[in-house]
C-alpha positions as CSV (number, residue, x, y, z in Angstrom):
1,X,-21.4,-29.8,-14.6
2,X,-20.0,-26.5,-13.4
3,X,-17.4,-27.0,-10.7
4,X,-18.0,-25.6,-7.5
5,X,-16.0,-22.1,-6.5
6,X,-13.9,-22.9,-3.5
7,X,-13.3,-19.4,-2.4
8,X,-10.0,-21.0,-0.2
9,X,-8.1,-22.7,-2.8
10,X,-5.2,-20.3,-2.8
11,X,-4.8,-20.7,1.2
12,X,-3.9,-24.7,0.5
13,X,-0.9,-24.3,-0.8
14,X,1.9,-24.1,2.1
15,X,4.3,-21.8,1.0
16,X,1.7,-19.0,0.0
17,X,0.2,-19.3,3.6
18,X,3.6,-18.7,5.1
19,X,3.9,-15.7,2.6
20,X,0.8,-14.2,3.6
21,X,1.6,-14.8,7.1
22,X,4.7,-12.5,6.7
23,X,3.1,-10.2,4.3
24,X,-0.2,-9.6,7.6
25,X,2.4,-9.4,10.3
26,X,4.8,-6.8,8.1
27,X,1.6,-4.3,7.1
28,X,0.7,-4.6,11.2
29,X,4.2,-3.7,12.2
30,X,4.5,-0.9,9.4
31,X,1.2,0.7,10.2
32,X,1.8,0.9,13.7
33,X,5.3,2.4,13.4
34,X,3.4,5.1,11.0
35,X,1.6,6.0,13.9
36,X,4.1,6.2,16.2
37,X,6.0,8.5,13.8
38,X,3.4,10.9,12.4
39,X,2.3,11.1,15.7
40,X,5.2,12.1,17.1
41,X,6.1,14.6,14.4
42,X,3.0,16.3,14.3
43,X,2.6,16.6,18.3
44,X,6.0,18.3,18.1
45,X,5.1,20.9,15.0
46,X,1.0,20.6,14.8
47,X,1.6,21.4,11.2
48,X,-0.2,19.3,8.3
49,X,3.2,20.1,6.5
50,X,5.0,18.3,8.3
51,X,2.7,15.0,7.7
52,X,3.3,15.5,4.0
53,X,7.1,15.6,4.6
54,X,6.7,12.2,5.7
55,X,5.4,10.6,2.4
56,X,7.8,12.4,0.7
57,X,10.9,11.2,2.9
58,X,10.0,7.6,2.2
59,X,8.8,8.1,-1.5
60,X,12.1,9.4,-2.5
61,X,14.6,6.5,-1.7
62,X,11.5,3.8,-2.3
63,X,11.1,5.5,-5.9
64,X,14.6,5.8,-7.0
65,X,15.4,2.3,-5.7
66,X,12.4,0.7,-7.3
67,X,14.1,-0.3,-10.9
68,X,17.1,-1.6,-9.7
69,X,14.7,-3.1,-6.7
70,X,12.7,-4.8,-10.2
71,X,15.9,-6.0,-12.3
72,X,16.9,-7.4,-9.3
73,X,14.1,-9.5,-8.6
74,X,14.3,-10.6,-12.4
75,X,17.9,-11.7,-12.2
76,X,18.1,-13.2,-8.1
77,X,16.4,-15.2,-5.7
78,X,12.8,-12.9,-4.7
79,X,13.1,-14.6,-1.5
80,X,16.5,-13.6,-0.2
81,X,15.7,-9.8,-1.4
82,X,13.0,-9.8,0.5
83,X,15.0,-11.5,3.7
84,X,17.3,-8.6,3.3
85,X,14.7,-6.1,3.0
86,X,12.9,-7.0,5.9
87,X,16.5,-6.9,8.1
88,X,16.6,-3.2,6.9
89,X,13.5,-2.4,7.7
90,X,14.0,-4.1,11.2
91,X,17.6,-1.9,12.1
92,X,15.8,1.3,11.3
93,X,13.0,0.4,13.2
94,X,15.6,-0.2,16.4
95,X,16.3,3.2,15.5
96,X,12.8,4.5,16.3
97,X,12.9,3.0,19.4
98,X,16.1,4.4,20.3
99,X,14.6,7.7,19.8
100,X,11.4,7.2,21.7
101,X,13.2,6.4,24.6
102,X,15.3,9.1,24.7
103,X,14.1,13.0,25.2
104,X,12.8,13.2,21.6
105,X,11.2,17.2,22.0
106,X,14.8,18.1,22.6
107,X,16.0,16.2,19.5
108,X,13.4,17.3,16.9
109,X,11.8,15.5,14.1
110,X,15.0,14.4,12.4
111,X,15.6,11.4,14.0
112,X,12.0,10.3,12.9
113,X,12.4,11.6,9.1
114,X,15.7,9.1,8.8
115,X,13.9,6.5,10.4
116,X,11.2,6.7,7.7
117,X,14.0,7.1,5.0
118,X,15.7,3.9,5.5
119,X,12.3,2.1,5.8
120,X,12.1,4.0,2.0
121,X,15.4,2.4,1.3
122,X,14.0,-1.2,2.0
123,X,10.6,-0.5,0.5
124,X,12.4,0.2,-3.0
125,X,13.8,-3.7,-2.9
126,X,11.2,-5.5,-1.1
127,X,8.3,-4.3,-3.4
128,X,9.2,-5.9,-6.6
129,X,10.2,-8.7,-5.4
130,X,7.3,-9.5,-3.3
131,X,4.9,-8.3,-5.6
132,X,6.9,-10.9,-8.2
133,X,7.1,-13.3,-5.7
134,X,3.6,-14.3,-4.4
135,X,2.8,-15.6,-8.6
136,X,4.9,-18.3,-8.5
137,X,3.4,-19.6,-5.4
138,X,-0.1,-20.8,-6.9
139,X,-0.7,-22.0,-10.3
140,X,-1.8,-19.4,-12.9
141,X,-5.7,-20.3,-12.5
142,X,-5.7,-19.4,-8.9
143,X,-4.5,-15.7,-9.9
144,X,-7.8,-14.0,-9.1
145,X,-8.7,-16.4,-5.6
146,X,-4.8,-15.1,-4.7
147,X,-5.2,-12.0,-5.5
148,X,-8.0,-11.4,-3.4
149,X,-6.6,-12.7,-0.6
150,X,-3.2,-10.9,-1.0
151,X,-4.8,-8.0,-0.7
152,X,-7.3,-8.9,1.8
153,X,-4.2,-10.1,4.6
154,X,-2.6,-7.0,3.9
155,X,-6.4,-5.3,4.1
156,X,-6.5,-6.9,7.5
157,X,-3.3,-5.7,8.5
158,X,-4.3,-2.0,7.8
159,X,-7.0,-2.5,10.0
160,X,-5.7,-3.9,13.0
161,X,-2.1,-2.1,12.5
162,X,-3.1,1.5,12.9
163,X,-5.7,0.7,15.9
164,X,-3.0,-1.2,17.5
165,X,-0.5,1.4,17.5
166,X,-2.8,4.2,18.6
167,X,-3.9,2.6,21.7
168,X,-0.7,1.2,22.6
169,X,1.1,4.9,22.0
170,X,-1.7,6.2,24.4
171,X,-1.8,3.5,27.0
172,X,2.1,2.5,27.0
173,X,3.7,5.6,24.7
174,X,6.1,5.4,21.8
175,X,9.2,3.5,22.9
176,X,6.7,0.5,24.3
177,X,5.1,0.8,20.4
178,X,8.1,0.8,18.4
179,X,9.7,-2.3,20.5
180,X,6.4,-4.3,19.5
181,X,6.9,-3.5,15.8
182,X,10.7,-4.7,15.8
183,X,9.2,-8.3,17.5
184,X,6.8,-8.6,14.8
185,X,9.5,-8.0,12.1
186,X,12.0,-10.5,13.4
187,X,8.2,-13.2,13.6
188,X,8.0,-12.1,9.8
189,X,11.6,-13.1,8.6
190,X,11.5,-16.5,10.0
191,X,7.7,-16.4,8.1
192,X,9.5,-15.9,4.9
193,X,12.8,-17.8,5.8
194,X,9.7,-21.0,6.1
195,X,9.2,-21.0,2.4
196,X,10.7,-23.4,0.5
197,X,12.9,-22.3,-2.7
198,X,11.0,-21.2,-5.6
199,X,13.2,-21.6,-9.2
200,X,12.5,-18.4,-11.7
201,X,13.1,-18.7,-15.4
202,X,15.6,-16.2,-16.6
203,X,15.1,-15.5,-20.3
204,X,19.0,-13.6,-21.0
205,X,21.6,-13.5,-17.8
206,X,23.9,-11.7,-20.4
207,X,21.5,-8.6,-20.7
208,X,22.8,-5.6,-18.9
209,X,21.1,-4.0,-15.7
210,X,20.0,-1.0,-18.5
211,X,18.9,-3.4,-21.5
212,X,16.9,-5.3,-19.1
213,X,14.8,-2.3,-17.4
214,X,14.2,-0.7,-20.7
215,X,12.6,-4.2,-22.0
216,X,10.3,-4.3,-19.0
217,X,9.8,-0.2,-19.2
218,X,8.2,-1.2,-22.6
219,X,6.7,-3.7,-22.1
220,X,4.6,-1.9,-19.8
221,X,3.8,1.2,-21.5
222,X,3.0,-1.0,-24.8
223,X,0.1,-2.8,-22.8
224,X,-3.2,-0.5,-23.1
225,X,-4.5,-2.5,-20.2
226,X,-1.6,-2.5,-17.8
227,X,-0.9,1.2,-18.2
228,X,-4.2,2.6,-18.0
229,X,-5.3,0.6,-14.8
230,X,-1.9,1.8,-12.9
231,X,-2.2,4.7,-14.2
232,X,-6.0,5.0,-12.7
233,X,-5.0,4.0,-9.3
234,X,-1.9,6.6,-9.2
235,X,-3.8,9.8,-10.1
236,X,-7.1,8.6,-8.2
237,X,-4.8,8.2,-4.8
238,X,-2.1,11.4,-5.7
239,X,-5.3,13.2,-5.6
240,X,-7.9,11.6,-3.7
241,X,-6.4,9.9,-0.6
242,X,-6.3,12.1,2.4
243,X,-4.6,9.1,4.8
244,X,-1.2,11.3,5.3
245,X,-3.9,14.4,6.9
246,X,-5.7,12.0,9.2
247,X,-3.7,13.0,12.4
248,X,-4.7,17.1,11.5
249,X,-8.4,16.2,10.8
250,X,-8.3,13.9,14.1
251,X,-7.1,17.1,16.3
252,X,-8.4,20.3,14.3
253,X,-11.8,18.7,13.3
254,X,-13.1,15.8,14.5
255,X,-11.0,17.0,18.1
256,X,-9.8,13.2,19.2
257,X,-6.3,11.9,20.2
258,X,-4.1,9.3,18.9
259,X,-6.3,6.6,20.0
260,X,-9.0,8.2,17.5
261,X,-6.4,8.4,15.0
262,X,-5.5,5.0,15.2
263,X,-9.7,3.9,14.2
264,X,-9.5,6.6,11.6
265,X,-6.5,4.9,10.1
266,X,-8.0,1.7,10.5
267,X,-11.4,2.6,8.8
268,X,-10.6,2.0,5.4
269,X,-8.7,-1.2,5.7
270,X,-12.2,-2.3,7.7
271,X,-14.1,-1.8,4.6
272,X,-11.5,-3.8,2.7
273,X,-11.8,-6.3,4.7
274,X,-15.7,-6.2,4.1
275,X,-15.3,-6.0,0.4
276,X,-12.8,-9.0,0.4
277,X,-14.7,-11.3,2.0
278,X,-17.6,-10.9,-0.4
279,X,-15.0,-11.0,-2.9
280,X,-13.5,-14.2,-2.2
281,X,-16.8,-16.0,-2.7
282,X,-17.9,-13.8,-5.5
283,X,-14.8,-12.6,-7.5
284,X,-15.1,-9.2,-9.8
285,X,-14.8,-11.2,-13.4
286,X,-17.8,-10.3,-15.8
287,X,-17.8,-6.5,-16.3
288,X,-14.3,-6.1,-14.5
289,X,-13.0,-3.1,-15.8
290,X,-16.4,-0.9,-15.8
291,X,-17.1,-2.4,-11.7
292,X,-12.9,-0.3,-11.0
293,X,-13.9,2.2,-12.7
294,X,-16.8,2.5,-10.7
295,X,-15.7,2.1,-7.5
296,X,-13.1,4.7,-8.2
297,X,-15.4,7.3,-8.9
298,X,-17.3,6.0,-5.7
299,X,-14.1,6.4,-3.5
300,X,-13.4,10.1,-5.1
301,X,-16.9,10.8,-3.7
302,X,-16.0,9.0,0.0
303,X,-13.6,11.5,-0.2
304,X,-15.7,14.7,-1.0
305,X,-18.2,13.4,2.3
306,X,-14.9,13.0,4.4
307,X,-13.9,15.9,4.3
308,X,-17.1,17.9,4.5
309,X,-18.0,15.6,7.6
310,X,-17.7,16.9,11.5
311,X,-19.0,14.1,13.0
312,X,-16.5,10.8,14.1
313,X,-18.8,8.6,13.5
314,X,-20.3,9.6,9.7
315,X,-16.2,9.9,9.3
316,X,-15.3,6.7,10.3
317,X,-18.4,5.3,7.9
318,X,-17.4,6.9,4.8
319,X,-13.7,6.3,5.3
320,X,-15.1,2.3,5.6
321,X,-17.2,2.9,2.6
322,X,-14.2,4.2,0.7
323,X,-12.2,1.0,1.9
324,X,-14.8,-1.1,0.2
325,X,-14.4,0.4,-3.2
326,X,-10.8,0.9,-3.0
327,X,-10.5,-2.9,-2.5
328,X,-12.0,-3.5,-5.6
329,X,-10.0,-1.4,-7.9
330,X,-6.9,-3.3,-5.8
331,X,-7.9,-6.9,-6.5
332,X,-8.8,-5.9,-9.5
333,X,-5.3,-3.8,-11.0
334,X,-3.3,-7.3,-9.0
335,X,-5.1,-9.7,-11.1
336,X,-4.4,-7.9,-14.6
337,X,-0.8,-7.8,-13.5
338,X,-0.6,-10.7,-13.1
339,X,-2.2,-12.4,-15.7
340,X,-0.7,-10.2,-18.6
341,X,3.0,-10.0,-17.5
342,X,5.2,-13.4,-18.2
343,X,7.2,-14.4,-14.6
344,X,10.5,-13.3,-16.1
345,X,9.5,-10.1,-16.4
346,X,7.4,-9.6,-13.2
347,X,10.3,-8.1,-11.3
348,X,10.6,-5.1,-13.6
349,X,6.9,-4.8,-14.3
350,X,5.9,-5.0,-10.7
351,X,8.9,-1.8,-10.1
352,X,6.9,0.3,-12.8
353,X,3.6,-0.4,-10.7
354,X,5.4,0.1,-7.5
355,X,6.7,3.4,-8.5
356,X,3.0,4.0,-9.8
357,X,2.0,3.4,-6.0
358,X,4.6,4.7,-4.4
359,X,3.7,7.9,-6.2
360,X,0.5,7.9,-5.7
361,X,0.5,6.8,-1.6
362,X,3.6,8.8,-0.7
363,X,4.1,11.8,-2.7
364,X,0.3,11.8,-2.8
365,X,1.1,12.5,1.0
366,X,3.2,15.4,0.3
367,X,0.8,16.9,-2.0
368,X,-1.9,16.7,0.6
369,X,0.2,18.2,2.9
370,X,1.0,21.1,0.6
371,X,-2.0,21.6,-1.0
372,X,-3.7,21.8,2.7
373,X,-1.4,24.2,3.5
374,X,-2.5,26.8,1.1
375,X,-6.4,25.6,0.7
376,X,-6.9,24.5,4.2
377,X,-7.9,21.2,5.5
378,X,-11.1,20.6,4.3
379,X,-11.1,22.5,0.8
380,X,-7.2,20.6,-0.3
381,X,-9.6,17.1,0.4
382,X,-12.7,18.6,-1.9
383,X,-11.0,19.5,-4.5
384,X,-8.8,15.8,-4.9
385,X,-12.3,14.5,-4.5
386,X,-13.6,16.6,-7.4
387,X,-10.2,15.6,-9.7
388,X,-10.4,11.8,-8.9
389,X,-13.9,12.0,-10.8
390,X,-12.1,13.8,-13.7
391,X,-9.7,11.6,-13.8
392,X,-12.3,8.6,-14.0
393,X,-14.2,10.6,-16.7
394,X,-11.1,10.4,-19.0
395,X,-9.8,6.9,-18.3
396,X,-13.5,5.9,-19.4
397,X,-13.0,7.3,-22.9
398,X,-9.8,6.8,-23.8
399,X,-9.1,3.0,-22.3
400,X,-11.4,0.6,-24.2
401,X,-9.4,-2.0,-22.9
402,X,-9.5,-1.7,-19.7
403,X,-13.8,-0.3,-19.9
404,X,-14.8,-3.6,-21.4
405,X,-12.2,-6.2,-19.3
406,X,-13.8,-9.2,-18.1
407,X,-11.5,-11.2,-16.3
C-alpha cells in the first residue's frame, strides 16, 4: 500500500521551522528596505539608470565574496556565518535609517548606493551558507517537501515585503520604514541563534582555500544536470526579469506611486505563493525537467505581455502569472542541487549557483537599466522576453539531462 503524501513533513522538524522563520522575516525586511531605497533614488533622479545602478552596487561585493562565502561554509559552522551575516546586514541597515532621517535631497544618492553595497558584502557570506545550511536540517527524502517550502516562505516574504514597505513609505515615509526593517533583523538573529548545532562532515581540513574552490568549481561544471539548470535560470532572469524597472513602469506607464509599486513588487511572489501551495500537495517529479523548461518559456512570455500592458490591473495579473511559473523552475533547480551535490561540498556548490543568481537578479538589474536606457521602457522588456525563449530553445537541445529529469 502506497503511503500517503504528507505535504507538511518538512515543517515537523524544529530546527528547520526556526530556519524558515528567519529566512520569512529576512526576505520581508530585505524587500521592504529595496523599496525604501529604489524609491528614494529614483524620486531624486527619475532615471531607470539609476535603478540598474542599484543591482549592480550589490552584485559586485555579493559576487566577488561568493567563493570565499562557499569555502567558508565548507570548512566552519553555516550557522555562525550566517549570525554574522545577518549583524552586517543589520549595521548597514541602521545606516539607511540614519539617512532617511536626515535631509537626504541635499545628500544625494550616495548614502543609499553604500547602504546597498554593505548589504552586497553580507549577501556574499550568508548565501552559501544558508543555501548549505537548510540540507542538513531534514533527512535526504524530505529534499523535494523542503524545497518547496524553502522557497515558498521566502515566496511569501516577497509578497508581503514589497507591499509592506510601499504603504508604510507612503503613510509613515522612509526613516519610519527602514527602523521596522532593522527590528525585524534583530527578530531574525535570535530565529537562527534558536537552532540547535548542526555537525558537517569535512572530507580534507588540510586542503588550501584555492584547492578546495577549484574541487567544487569542477565539480559543478562536470555535472550536465547542475550546470544546465543554473545556467537556465541565470540567462532566463539576466534577460527576462524587469523587477529592477518596476518603480519607472509604476510612474511613466501605469502612472501610480510607491504604494502601487509596492503591489507590483509583490505580484510575482503572489503567484509563487499560488504555485507553492499546489506544489506542496502535488510536487513537480514525473516530467521535471520538461514542466522548468516550460514554465520558463511561459515566464519569458509574462514578460513580453508586461511590458506591452497599460492597464494596472492586466499588469499585476501577468506579473502573478509569471510568479507561478518562476516558482516552478525555483523548486525545481533547489531540489537538483540538492540531491546531486554531497554536504561537504554544498558550501562551494551553492557559491557557484549563488553567483549564477546573483548575476542573473542583480546585474540582470543593471542591464535592464541600460538596455532601457537606449531602447526605452517597454521595447528593453520585449526584447529580454523574446531572448528568454531563445534561450529555452537551446537548453532544450543541448541538455538531455536536464529535458528528460524526473525527480
Amino acid at each position: 500500500m502506497q503511503k500517503k503524501h504528507d505535504p507538511f513533513e518538512s515543517l515537523r522538524y524544529r530546527d528547520f521551522r526556526f530556519f524558515l522563520s528567519g529566512k520569512l522575516l529576512l526576505t520581508i525586511a530585505l524587500q521592504m528596505q529595496a523599496i525604501v531605497a529604489s524609491w528614494m533614488i529614483y524620486d531624486q533622479t527619475k532615471d531607470p539608470f539609476a535603478l540598474g545602478l542599484i543591482g549592480l552596487t550589490e552584485a559586485i561585493p555579493a559576487l566577488s565574496l561568493a567563493l570565499p562565502g562557499g569555502f567558508l561554509a565548507d570548512r566552519y559552522n553555516r550557522k555562525k556565518l550566517m549570525l554574522v551575516s545577518v549583524f552586517m546586514m543589520l549595521l548597514a541597515s541602521t545606516g539607511l535609517v540614519y539617512y532617511a532621517l536626515s535631509d537626504f535631497q541635499t545628500l544625494g544618492t550616495w548614502p543609499a548606493y553604500l547602504v546597498i553595497f554593505f548589504i552586497g558584502l553580507a549577501r556574499g557570506f550568508f548565501n552559501p551558507a544558508q543555501s548549505a545550511f537548510w540540507a542538513q536540517l531534514v533527512p535526504n527524502d524530505k529534499y523535494i517537501n523542503a524545497s518547496v517550502w524553502n522557497s515558498s516562505l521566502w515566496q511569501v516574504g516577497a509578497v508581503t515585503g514589497p507591499a509592506l514597505g510601499g504603504l508604510a513609505y507612503g503613510w509613515y515615509g522612509p526613516a519610519i520604514t527602514s527602523a521596522a526593517v532593522c527590528v525585524l533583523m534583530v527578530v531574525v538573529f535570535f530565529s537562527y541563534l534558536l537552532i540547535r548545532h548542526q555537525p558537517m562532515l569535512i572530507s580534507d581540513r588540510s586542503e588550501s582555500m584555492r584547492a578546495s574552490l577549484k574541487t567544487g568549481i569542477q565539480f559543478f561544471f562536470k555535472q550536465q544536470l547542475l550546470l544546465s539548470a543554473v545556467s537556465l535560470d541565470l540567462f532566463a532572469v539576466l534577460f527576462g526579469g524587469a523587477v529592477a524597472l518596476l518603480p519607472a513602469f509604476a510612474d511613466q506607464i501605469l502612472h501610480t506611486g510607491p504604494e502601487g509599486l509596492g503591489f507590483l513588487r509583490s505580484a510575482p511572489a503572489i503567484g509563487a505563493v499560488i504555485m507553492a501551495a499546489k506544489m506542496a500537495f502535488r510536487p513537480p517529479a514525473k516530467g521535471a525537467g520538461k514542466l522548468m523548461l516550460w514554465c520558463v518559456a511561459g515566464f519569458g512570455l509574462c514578460m513580453i505581455a508586461f511590458a506591452l500592458s497599460q492597464s494596472f490591473l492586466f499588469s499585476m495579473f501577468v506579473l502573478i502569472l509569471s510568479g507561478m511559473l518562476d516558482n516552478v523552475s525555483v523548486v525545481i533547480r533547489s531540489t537538483i542541487l540538492q540531491t546531486y551535490t554531497p554536504n561537504e561540498m554544498r558550501g562551494r556548490v551553492s557559491a557557484v549557483n549563488s553567483i549564477f543568481v546573483g548575476s542573473s537578479n542583480e546585474i540582470g538589474a543593471f542591464e535592464s537599466g541600460l538596455a532601457a536606457k537606449y531602447l526605452g521602457l517597454v521595447n528593453s522588456v520585449v526584447l529580454g522576453g523574446c531572448l528568454t525563449l531563445g534561450v529555452v530553445g537551446i537548453t532544450w537541445k543541448t541538455a538531455p539531462k536536464l529535458r528528460d529529469l524526473d525527480l
